[in-house]
N, C-alpha and C positions, 0 to 999 in steps of 0.2 A: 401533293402528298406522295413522297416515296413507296415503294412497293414495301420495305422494309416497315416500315410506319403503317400501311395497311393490313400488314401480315399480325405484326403487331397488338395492333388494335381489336380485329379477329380473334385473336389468339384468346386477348384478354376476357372480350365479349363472351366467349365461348366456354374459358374456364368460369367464367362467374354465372353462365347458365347453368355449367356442368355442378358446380357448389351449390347453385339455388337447386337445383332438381334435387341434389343429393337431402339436404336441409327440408325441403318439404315430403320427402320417401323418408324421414326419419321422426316427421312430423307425425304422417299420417302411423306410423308403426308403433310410435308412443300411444298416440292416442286410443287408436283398436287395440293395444294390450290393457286400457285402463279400462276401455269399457265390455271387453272381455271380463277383468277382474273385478270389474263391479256386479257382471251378470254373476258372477261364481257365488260370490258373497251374498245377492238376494236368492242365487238357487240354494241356498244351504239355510236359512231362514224357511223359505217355502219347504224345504223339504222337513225341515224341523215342525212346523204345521201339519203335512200331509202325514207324519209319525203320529201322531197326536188324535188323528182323526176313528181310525178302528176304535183304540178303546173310548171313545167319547158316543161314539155310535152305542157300540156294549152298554154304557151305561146307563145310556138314554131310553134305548130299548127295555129293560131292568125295569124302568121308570115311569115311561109312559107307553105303554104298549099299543095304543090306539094310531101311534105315529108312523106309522111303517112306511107310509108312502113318502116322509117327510125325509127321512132314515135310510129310505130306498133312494131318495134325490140326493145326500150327503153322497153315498157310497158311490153313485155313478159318476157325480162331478168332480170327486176321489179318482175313478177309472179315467176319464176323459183328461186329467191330467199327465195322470202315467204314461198315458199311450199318445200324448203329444207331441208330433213329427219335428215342429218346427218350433221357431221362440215364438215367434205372433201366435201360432196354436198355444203353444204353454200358457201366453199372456191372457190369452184367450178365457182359457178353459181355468185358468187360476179366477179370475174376477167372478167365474160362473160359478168356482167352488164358495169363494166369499158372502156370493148373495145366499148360497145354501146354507151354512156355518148361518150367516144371520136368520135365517127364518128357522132354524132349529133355535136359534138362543129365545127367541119371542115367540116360539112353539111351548119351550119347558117354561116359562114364565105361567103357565096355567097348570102344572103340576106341582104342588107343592110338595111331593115326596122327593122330585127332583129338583127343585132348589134347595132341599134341605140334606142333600144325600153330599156328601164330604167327598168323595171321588168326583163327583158332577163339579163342583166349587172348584178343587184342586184343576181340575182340566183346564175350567174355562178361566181362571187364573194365570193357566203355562199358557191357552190359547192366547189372550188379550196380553201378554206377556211378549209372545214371538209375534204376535199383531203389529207390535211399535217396532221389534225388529226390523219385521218387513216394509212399514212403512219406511225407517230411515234408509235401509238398503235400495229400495224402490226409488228414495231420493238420490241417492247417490249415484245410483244405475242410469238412470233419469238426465243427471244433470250431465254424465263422461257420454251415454251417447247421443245427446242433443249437441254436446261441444264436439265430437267426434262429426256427424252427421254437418254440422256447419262447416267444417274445415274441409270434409270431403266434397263440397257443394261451391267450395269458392274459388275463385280463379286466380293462382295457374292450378292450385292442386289436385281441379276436376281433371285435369288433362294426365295429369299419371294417375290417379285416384282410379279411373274408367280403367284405364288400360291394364292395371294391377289386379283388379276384379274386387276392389273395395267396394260394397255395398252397405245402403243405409239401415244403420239398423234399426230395430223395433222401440219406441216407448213404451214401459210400462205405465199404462194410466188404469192403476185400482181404484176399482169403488170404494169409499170411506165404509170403513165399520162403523156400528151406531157412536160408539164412544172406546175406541179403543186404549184412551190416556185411562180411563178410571177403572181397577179393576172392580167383578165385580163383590159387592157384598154382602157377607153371610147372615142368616137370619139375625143373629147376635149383634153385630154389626149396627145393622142396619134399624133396631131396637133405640127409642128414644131410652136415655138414661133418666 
């Protein structure tokens, strides 16, 4: 083999590392904008929830006055979202708000001034409403940085992946609401004909 012929083949070898590096550096920058934009999409669901949550407290309160510690637990797992640092904290501190939102909803099931109060209904209506929000967003979030997370993790694109400071990001795994498909129903409703 000639020098010219080895130069050659170097050359080529060399540009189709240089296209392959380039082709998975465009990979991984696809992929972390999709699951960036999938986090934006279930942060704007959650924050649609976290609006929601003062006046459902008000009304609650209005309602069943004995509940205050229950009411006191809504609002702080309210704060502990606000004031989270990081996504796995937000992740965190969302699921811990969920399980609150649920022991408030099977707290008012023993007042009946508060299942019959038309503000309380309308909430928890918009709440189990943005509930299915959250959960398709969650799947969506879910499924870009699990596929993100994989491509980051496989070989060659661990090797620029590292180097570039790509890191794996968080899954959202929410606890199930009791039934967030059905909303719920009003006395009337809920009344045999």
């Amino acid at each position: 083999m000639s020098e010219a012929t080895a130069s050659a083949i170097t050359a080529v070898v060399a540009v189709a590392i240089f296209l392959r590096g380039i082709s998975i550096y465009n990979r991984l920058a696809y992929l972390s904008k999709m699951k960036d934009e999938a986090w934006i999409g279930l942060d704007v669901q959650l924050k649609r929830r976290l609006s929601l949550i003062p006046n459902l407290v008000e009304t609650v309160k209005g309602c069943a006055k004995h509940e205050r510690e229950t009411l006191e637990r809504v609002t702080a797992a309210r704060g502990t979202v606000s004031d989270a640092a990081t996504q796995k904290a937000r992740i965190e501190a969302e699921n811990a708000l969920s399980g609150t939102l649920e022991k408030l909803f099977a707290v008012s099931e023993a007042y009946p001034d508060l299942k019959a109060n038309a503000n309380f209904l309308e909430l928890q209506r918009k709440l189990y409403s943005i509930e299915n929000e959250i959960h398709m967003a969650q799947h969506y979030y879910n499924s870009s940085a699990r596929e993100y997370n994989i491509w980051i993790q496989s070989f060659p694109a661990v090797l620029i992946s590292r180097n570039l400071g790509y890191r794996e990001a968080a899954i959202f795994e929410a606890g199930e609401t009791q039934n967030p498909e059905a909303p719920p129903q009003t006395q009337q409703e809920s009344q045999p004909s």
